[in-house]
C-alpha positions as CSV (number, residue, x, y, z in Angstrom):
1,X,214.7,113.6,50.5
2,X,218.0,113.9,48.6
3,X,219.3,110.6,49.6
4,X,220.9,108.3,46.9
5,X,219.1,104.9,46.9
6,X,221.5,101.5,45.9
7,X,219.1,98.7,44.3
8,X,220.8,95.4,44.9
9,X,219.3,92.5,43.3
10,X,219.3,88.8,41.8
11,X,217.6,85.6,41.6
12,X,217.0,84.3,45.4
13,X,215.2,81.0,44.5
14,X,215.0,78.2,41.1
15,X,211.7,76.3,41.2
16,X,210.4,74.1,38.6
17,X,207.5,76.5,37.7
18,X,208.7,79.7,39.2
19,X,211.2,81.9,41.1
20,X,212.2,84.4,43.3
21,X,214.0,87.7,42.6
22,X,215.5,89.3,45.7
23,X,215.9,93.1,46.2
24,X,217.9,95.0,48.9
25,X,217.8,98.7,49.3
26,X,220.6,101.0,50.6
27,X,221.4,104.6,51.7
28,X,224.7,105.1,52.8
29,X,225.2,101.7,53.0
30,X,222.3,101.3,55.6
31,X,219.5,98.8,54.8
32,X,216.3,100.7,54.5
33,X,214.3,97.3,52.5
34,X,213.9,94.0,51.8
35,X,211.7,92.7,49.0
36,X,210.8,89.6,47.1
37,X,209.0,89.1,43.9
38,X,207.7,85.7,42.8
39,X,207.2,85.0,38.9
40,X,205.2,81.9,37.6
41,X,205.8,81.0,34.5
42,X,202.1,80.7,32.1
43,X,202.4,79.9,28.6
44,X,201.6,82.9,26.1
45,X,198.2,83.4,25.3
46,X,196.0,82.5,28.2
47,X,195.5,81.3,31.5
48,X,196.0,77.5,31.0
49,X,198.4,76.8,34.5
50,X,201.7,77.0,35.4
51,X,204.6,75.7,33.0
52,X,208.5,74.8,33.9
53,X,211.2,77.6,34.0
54,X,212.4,78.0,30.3
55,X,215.8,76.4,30.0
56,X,216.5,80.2,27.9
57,X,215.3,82.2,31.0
58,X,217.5,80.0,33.3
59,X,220.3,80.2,31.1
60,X,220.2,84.2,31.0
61,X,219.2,84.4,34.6
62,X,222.0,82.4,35.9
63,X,224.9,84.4,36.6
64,X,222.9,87.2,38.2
65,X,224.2,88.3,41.5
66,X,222.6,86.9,44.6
């Protein structure tokens, strides 16, 4: 308890229909976790299958830190 936690995180992997977003936790500069989240991107509305990464999400996703 008391500790300050540092969130590091960014895109880890591009797919056609999905990708990854990498996090890193610190405390003192000491790793304390790994995790990775995977998002598939479905078209609004309903459950009709995966689609491709919008070109707009890409765009505003690409210069985040790795």
């Amino acid at each position: 308890y008391g500790d300050v936690l540092d969130v590091d995180c960014g895109i880890a992997r591009w797919g056609r229909t999905s990708f990854d977003v990498a996090f890193r936790g610190t405390v003192d500069a000491r790793p304390v976790f790994t995790a990775t989240i995977t998002y598939v991107c479905v078209p609004p509305g309903g459950p009709k299958g995966a689609i491709a990464v919008p070109e707009l999400l890409r765009a505003n996703l690409a210069d985040a830190p790795r």
